[in-house]
VEXDREN-360289 format. One record per residue: x, y, z of N, C-alpha, C, O in turn. Coordinates in steps of 0.001 Angstrom, whole numbers. Each point is the difference from the previous one (the first is absolute). Layout:
N
PT        nx        ny        nz       cax       cay       caz        cx        cy        cz        ox        oy        oz
PT         X         Y         Z         X         Y         Z         X         Y         Z         X         Y         Z
...
END
This chain:
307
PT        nx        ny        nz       cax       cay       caz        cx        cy        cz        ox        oy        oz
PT    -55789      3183     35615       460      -807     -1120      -239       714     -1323       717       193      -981
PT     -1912       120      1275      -318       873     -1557       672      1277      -446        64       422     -1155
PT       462       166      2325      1042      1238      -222      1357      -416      -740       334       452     -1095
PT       592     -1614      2038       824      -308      -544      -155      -446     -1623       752       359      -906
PT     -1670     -1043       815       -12      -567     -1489      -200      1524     -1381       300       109     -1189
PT      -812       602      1998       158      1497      -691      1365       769        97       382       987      -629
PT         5     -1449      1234      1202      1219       521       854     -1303     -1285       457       532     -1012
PT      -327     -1828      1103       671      -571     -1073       -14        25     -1193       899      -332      -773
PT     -2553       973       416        -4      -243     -1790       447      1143       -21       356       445     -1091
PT      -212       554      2538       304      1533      -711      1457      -192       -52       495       937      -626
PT       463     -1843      1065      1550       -26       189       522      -538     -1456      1089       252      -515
PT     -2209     -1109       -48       266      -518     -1180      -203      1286     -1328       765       111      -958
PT     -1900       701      1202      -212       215     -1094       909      1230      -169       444       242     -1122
PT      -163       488      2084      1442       791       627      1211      -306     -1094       430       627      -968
PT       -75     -1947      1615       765      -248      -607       162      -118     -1556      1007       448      -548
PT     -2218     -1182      -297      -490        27     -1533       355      1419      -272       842       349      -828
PT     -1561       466      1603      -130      1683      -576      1243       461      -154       278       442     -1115
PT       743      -427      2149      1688       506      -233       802      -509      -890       891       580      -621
PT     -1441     -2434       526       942      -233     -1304       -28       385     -1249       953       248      -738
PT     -2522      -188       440      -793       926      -871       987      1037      -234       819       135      -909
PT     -1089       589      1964       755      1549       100      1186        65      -620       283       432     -1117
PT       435      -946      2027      1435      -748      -767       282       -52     -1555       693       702      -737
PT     -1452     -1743       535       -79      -235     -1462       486      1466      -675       940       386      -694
PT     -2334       291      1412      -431      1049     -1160      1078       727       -12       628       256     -1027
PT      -280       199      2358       941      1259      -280      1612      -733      -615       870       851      -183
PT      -588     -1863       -30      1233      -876      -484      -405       316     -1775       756       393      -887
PT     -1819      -642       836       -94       477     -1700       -36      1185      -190       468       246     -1112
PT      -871       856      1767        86      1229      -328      1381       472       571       133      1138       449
PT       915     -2070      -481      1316       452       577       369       832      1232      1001       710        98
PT     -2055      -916       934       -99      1033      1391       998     -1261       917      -170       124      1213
PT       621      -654     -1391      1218     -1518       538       622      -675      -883      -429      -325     -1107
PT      1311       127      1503      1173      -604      -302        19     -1417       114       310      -487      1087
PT      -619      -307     -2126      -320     -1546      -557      1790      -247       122       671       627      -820
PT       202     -1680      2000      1320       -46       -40       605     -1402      -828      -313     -1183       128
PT       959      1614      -708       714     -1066     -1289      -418     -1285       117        82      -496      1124
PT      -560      -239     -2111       152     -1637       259       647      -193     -1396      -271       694      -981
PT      1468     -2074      1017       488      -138      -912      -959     -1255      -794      -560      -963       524
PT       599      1301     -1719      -734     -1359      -857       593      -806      -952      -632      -962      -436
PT      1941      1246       -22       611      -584      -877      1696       216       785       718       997       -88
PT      -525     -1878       598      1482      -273       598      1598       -61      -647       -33     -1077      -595
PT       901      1435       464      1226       176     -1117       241     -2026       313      -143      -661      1028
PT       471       327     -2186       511     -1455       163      1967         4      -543       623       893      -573
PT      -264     -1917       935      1603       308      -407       394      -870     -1164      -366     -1121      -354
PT      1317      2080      -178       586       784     -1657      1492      -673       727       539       152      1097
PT      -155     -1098     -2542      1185      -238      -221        79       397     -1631      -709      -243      -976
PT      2047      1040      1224       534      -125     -1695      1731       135       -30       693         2      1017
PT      -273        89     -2147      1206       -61       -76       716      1646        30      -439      1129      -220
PT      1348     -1524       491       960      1559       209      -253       857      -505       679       624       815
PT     -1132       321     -1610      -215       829     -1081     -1237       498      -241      -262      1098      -489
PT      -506     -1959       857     -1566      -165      -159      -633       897       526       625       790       707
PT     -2342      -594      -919      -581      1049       998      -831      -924      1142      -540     -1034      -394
PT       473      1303      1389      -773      -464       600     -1243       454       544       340       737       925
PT     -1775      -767      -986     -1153       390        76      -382      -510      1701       161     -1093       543
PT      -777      2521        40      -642      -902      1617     -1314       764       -38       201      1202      -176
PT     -1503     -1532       288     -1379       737       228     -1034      -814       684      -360     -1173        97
PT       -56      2790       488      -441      -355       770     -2083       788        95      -123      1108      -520
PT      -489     -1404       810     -1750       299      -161      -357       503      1414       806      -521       772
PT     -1758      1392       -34        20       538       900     -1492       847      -561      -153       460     -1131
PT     -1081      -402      2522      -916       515      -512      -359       708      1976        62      -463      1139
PT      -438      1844     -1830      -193       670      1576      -588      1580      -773      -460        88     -1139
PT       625       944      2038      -409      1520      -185       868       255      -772       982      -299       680
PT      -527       704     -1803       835      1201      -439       556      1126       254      -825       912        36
PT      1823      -616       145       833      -365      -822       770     -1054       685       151       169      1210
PT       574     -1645     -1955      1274      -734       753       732       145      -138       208       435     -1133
PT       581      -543      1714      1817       214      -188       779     -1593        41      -560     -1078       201
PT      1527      1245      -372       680     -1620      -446      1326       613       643       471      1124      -170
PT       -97     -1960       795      1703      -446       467       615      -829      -290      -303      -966       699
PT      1430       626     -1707        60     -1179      -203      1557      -439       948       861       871      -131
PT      -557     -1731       772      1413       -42       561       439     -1765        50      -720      -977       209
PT      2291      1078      -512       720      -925        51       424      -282      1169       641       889       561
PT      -851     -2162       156         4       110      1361      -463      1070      1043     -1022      -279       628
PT      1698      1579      -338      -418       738       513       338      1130      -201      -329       982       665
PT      1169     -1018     -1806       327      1264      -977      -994       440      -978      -725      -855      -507
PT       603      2059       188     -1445       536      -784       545        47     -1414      1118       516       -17
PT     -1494      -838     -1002       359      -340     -1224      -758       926      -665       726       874      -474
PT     -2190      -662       183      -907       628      -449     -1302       458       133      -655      -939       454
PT      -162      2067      -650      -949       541       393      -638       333      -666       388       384     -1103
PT     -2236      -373      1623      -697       221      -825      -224      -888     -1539      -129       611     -1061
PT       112     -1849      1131      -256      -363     -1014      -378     -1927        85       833      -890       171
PT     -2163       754      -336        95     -1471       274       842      -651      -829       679      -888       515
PT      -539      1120     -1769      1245     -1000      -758      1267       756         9       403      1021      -557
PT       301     -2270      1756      1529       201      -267       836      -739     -1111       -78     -1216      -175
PT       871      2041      -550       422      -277     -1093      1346         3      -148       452      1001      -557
PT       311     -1827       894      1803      -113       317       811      -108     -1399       215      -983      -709
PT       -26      1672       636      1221      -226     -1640      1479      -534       343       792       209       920
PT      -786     -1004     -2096      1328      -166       -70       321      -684      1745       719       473       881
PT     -1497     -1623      -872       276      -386      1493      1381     -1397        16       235     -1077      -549
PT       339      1971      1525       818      -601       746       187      -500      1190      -711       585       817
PT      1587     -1710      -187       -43      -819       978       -20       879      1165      -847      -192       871
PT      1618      1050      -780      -107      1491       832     -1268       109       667      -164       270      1190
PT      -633      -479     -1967     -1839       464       619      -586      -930       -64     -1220       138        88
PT      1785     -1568      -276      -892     -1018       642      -309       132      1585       738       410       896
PT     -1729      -768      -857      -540      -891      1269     -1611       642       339      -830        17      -909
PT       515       458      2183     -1768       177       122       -59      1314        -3       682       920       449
PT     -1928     -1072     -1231     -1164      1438      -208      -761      -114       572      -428     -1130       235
PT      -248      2458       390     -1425       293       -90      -403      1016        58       793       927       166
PT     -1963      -716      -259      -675      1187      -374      -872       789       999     -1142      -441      -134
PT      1161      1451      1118     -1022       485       790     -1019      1038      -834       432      1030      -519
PT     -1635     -1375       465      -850       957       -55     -1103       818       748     -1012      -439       546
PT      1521      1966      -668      -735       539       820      -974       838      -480         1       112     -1226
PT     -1096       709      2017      -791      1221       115      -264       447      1123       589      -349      1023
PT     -1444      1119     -1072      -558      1128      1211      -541      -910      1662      -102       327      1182
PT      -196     -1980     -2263      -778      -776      1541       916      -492        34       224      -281      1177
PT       774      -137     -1984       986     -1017      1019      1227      -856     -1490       330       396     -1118
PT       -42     -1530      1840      1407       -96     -1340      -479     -2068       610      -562      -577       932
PT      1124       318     -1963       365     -1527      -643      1008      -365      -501       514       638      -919
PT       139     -2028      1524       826      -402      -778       209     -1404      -191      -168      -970       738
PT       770      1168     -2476      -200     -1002      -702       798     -1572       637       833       108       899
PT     -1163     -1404     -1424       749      -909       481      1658        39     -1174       128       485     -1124
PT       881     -1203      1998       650       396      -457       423      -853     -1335      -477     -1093      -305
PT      1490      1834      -443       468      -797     -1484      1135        35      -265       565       911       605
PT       219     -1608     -1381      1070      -439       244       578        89     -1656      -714      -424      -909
PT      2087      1023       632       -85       110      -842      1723      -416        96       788       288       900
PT      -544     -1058     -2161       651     -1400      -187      1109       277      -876       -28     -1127      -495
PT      1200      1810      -250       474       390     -1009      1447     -1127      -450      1137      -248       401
PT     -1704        -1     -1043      1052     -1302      -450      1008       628     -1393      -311       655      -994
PT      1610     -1205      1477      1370       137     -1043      -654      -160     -1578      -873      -728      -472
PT      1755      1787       -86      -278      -101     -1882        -2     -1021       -84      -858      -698      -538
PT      2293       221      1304       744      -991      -856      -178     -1253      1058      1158      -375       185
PT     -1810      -244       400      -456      -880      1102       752       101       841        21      1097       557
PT       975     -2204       -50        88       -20      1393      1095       890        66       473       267     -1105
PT       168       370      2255      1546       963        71       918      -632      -544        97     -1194      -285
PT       451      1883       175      1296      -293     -1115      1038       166      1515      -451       576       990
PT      1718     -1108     -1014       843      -391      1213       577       613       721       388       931      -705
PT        54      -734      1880       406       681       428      1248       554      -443       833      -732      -534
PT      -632      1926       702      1439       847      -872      1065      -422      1261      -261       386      1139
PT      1180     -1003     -1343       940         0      1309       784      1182      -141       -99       812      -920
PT       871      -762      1869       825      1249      -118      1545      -145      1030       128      -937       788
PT       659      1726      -918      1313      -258        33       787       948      1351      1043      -298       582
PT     -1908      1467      -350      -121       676       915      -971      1031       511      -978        47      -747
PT       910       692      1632     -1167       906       887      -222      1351      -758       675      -206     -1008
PT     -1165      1373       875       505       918       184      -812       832       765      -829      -766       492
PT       565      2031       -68      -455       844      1174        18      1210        83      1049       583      -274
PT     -2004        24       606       219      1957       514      1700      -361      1020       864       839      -254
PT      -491     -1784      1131      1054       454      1135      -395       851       769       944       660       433
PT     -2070      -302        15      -348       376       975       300      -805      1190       705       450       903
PT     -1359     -1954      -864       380      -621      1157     -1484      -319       288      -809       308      -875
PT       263     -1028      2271     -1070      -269       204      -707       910      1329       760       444       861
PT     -1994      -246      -779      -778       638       891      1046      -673      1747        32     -1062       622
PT       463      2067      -519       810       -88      1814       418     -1059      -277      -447      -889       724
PT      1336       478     -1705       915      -929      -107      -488     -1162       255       766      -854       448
PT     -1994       573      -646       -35      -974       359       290     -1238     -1625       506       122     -1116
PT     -1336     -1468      2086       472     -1082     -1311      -758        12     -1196        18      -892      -848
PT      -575      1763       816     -1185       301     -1173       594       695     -1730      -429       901      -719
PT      1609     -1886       602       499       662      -891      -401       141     -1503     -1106      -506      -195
PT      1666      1035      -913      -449       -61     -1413       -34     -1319      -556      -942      -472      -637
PT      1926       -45       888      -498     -1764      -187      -676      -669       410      -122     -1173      -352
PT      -478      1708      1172     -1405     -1151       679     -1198        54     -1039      -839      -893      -118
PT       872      1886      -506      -855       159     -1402       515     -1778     -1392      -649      -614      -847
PT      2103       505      1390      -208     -1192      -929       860     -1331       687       902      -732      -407
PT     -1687       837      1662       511     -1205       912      -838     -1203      -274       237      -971       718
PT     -1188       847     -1636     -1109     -1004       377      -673      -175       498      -874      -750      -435
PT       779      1285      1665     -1213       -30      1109      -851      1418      -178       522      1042      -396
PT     -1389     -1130       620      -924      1001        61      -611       621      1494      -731       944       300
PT      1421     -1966       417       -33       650      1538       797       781       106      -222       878       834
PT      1564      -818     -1647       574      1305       -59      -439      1244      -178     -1222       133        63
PT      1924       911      -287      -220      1353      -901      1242       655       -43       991      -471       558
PT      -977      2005     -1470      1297      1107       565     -1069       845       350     -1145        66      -447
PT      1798       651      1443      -643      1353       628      1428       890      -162      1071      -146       591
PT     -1349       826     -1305      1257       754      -360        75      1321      1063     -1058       244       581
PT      2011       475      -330       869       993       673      -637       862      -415      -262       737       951
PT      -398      -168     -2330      -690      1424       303     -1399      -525     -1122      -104      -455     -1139
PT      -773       831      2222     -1351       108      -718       105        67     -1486      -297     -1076      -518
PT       689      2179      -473      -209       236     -1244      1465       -62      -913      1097       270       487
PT     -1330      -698     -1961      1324      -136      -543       708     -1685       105       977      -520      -539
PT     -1720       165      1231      1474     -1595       195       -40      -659     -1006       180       833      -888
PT      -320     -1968       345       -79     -1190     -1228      1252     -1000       625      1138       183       434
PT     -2212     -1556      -694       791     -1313        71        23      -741     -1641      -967        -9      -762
PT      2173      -518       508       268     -1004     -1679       727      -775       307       493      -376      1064
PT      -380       -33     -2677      1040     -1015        28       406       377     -1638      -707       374      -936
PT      2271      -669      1050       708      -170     -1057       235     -1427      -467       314      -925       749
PT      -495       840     -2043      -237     -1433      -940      1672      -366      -772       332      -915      -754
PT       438      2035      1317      1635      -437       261        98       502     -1468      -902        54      -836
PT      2393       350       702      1046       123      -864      -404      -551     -1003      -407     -1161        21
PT       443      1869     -1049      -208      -906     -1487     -1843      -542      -759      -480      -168     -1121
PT       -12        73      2624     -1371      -523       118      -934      1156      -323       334      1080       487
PT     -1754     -1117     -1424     -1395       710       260      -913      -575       143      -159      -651     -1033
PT      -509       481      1620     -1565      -113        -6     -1413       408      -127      -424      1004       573
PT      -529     -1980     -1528      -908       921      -307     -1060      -256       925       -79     -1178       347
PT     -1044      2236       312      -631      -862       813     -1553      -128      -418      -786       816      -480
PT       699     -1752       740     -2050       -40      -529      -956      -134      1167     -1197      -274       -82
PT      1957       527      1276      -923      -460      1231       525       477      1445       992      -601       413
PT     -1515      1569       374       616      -204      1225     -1125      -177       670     -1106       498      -208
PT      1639     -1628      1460      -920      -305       698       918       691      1623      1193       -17       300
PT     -2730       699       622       865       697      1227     -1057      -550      1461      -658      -930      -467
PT       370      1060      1523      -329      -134      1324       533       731       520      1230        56        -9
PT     -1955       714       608       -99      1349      1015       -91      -288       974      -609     -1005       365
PT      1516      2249       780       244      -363      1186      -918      -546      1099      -907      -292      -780
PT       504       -15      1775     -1272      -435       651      -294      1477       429       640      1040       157
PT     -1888     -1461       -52      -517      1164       746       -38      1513      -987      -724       994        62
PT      1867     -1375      -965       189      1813      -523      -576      -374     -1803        73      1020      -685
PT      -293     -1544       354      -355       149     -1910      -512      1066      -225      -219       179     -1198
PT      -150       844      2037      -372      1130      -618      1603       836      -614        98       869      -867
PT       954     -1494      1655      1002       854      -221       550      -119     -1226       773       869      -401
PT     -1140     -2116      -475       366      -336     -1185      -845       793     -1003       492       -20     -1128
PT     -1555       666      1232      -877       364      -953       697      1593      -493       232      1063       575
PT       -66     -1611     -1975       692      1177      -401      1225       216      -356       479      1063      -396
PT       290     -2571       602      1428       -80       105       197      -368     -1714      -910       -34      -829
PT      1911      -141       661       313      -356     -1862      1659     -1000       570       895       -53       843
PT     -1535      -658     -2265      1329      -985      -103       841       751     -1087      -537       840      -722
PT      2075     -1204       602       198       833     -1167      1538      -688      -551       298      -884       803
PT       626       988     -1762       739      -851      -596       706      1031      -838      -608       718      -794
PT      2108      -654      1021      1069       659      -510       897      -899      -860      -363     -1168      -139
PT      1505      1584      -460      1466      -569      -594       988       973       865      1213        17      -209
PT     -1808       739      1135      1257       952      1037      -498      -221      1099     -1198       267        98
PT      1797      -738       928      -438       179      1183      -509       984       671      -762        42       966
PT      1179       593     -1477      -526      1522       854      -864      1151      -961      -519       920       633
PT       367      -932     -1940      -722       604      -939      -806      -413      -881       -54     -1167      -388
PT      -506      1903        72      -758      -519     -1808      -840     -1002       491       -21     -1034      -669
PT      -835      1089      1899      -912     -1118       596     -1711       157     -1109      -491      1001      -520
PT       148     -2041       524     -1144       756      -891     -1249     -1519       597       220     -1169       318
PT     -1506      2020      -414      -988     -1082       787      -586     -1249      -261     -1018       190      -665
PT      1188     -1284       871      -640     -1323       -87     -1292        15       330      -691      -659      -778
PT      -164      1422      2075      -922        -7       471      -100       841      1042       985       447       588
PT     -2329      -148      -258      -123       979      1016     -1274      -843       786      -935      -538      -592
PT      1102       557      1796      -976      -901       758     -1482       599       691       -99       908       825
PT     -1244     -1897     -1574     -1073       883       650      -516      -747      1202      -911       458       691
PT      1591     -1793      -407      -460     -1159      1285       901      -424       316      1064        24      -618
PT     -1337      -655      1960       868     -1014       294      -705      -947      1319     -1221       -31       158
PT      1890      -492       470      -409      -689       416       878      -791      1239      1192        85      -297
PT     -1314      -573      1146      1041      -539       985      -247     -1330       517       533      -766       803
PT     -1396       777     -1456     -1089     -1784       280       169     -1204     -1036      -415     -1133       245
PT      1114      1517     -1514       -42      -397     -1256      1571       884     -1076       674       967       353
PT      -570     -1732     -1566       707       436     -1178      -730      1099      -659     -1134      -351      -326
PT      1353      1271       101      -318      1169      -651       625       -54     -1354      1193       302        22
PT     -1892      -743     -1718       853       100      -834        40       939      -683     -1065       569       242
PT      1867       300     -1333       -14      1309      -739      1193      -773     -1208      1121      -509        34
PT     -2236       827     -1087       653      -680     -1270       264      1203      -857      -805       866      -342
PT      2320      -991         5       808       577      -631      -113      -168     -1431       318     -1109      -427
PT      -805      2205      -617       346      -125     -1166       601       334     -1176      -439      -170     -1137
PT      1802       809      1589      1498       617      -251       713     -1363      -516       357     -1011       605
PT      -284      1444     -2148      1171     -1125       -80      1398       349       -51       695      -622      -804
PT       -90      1634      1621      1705       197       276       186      -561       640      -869      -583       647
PT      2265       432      -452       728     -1062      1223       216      1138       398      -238      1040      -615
PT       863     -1192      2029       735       357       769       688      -542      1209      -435      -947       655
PT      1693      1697      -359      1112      -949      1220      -726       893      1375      -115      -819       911
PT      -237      1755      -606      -377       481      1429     -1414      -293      -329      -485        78     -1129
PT      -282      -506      2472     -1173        19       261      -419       498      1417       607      -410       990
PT     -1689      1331      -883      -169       178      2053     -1833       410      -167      -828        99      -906
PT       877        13      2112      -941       480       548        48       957       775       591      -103      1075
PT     -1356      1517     -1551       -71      1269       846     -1228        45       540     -1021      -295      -621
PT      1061       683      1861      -779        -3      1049      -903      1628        91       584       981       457
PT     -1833      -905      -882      -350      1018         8       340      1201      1192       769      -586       762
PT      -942      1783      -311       421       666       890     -1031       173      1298     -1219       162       -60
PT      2136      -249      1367      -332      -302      1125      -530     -1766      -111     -1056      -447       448
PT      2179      -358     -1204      -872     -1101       883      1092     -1257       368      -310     -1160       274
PT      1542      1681      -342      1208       134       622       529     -1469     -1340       855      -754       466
PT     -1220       485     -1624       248      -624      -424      -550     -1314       144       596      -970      -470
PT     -1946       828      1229      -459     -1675       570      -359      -759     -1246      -549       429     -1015
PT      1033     -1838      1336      -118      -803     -1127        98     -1079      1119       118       296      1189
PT      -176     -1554     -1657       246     -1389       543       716      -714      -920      1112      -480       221
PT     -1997       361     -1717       791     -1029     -1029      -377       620     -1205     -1087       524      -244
PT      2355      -651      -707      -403       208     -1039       854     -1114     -1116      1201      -190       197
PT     -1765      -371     -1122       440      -347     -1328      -259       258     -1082     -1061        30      -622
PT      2664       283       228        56       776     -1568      -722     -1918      -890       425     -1037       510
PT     -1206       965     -1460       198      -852      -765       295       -99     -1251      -178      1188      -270
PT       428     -1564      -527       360        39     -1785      1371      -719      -657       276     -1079       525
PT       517      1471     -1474      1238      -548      -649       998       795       793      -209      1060       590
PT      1281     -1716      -667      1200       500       232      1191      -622     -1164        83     -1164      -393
PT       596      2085        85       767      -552     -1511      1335       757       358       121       938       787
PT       945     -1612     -1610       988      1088      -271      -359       972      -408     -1173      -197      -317
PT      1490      1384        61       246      1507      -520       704      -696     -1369       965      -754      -123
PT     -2041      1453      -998       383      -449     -1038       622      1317      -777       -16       -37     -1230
PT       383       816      1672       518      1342      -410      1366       210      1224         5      -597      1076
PT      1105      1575     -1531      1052      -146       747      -453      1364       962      -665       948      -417
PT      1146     -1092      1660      -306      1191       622      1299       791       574      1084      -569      -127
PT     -1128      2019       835      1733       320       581       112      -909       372       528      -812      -760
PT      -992       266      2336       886     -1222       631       210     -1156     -1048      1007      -680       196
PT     -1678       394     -1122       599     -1090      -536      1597      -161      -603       841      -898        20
PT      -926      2518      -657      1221       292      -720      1198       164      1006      1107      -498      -207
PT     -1412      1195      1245       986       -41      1353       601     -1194       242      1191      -121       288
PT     -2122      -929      -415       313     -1648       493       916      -490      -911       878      -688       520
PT      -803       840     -1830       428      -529     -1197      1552       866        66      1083      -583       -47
PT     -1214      1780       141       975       606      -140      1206       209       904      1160       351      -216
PT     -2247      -891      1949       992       474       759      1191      1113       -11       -22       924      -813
PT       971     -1064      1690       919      1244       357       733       448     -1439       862       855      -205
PT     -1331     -1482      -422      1561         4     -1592      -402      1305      -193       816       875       289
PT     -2215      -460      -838      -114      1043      -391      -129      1574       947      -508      1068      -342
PT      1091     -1404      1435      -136      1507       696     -1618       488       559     -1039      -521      -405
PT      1085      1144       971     -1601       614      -112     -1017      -186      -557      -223      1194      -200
PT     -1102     -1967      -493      -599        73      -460     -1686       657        49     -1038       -32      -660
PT      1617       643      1969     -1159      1307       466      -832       295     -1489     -1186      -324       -68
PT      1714       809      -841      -747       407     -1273     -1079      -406      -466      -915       710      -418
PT       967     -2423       478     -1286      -854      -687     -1074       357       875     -1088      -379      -433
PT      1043       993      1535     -1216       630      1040      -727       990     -1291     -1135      -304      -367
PT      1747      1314      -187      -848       520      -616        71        -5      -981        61      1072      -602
PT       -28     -2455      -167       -89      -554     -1294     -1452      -454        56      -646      -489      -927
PT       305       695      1975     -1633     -1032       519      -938       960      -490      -595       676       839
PT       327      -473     -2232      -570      1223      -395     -1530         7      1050      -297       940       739
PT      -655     -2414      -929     -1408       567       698       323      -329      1884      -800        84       931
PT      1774      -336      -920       -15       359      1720       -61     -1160       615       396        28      1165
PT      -887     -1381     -1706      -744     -1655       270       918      -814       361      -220     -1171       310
PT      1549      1817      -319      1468      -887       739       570      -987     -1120       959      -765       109
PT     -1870       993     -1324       438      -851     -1112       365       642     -1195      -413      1149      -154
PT      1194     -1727      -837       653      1251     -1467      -251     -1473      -586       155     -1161       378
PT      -745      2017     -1789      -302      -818     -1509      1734        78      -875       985       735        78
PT     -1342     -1829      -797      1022       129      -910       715      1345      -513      1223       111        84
PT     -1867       700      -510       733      1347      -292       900       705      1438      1079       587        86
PT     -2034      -948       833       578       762      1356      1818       -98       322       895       821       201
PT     -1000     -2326      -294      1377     -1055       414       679        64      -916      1211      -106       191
PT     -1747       315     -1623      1136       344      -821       961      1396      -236      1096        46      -560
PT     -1962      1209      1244       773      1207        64       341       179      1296       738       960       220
PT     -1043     -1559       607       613      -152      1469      1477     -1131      -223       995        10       726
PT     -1151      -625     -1538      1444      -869      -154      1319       567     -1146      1138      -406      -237
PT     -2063      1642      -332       777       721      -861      1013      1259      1112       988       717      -158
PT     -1951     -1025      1258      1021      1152      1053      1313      -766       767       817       627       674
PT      -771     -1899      -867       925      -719       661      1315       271        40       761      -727       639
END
């Protein structure tokens, strides 16, 4: 009996002595103390434009490192305060932060970050009058066409015919521009990575002079993804280009904002007015001095001096 009770204070004091040990060599930096977080990021709403602040506290060996990622995309490094400028609906949704060192990594709970319209709620949907498209066609023909991007359903999508290059729109018709302050999109299932990177973009030519509304850093296939527009031109073409290799995937998208007459005359307008009387009016094409499918007063007046 009396052995065992020795052999126990010696198991105890064993043990005292290593944690001891422990200790010591943890302060003289001979181990690696692994991250604990102490101050957690909480979630940041602000309005469109705004900056948004996320930080985070973390105490372990030196040196730490910081990861910061949006869902599961990596946003930023090395730095407990993430600092978002100029935030847009684009990069709403969850953060967090991993921190690591030499013993090991932590990560933060997550935060949620909220970005609400300048101008409050969306402004309406832009209707539109017809489609437009790369014409490529859809991945093996199937029913996955460029309009399933503005069928309403979001169980839809287009999977376009060649990986890189395609774009799905819509034209806001003859006579019509629109300005937009809002597109809201939903990404294909399964694929939202394929959207990252893609840009929305808005012409007066169908086929030229496209210039960018937005370029996409999220998305999402679970939810509305919004990206607020703050271009005040109209324009009659609107699409969506599909970054490369990702065959064009989308599910839904809505243009939102005004739609007005064209308060300036454009070629087709003058074509319409003039019909066949006047012969050819090919010319007013390059009366369009900046390229925008539209001519100012001076334009239409030396283009009507060629009549």
């Amino acid at each position: 009996m009396g052995d065992e009770r020795k052999s126990g204070r010696f198991a105890v004091l064993g043990a005292v002595c290593l944690l001891a040990f422990i200790t010591y060599v943890q302060r003289l930096g001979f181990v690696n103390v692994a991250p604990t977080i102490t101050t957690q990021p909480t979630d940041v709403t602000v309005t469109a434009g705004q900056v948004a602040t996320f930080t985070v506290s973390a105490i372990g060996t030196a040196p730490l490192s910081y990861q910061w990622k949006l869902g599961s995309t990596n946003v930023a490094t090395d730095t407990s305060t993430l600092i978002l400028s100029n935030a847009q609906a684009a990069i709403a949704g969850t953060y967090t932060c991993t921190v690591t060192n030499g013993g090991g990594s932590a990560i933060s709970n997550s935060a949620t970050l909220t970005v609400t319209s300048a101008g409050g709620s969306l402004d309406a949907l832009i209707s539109s009058s017809a489609r437009i498209d790369d014409g490529g066609g859809s991945y093996d023909s199937s029913d996955s066409t460029a309009a399933k991007a503005f069928d309403g359903s979001t169980a839809t999508f287009y999977d376009a015919a060649t990986s890189s290059g395609a774009y799905t729109g819509v034209d806001v018709g003859a006579g019509n521009v629109a300005t937009v302050t809002a597109i809201r999109y939903w990404a294909r299932s399964g694929w939202s990575s394929r959207m990252i990177g893609g840009i929305f973009e808005a012409s007066n030519n169908s086929t030229s002079g496209y210039v960018i509304l937005g370029t996409i850093s999220s998305a999402s296939d679970t939810t509305w993804t919004t990206l607020t527009v703050t271009s005040a031109i109209a324009y009659r073409y609107l699409r969506y280009r599909g970054p490369d290799g990702s065959w064009c995937n989308v599910a839904e998208i809505e243009f939102r904002g005004t739609k007005t007459i064209s308060s300036r005359s454009t070629p087709q307008m003058v074509r319409d007015h003039f019909g066949t009387k006047r012969g050819d009016l090919g010319f007013l094409d390059s009366a369009d001095a900046n390229g925008d499918g539209q001519i100012n007063a001076i334009d239409l007046s030396q283009a009507i001096q060629g009549l």
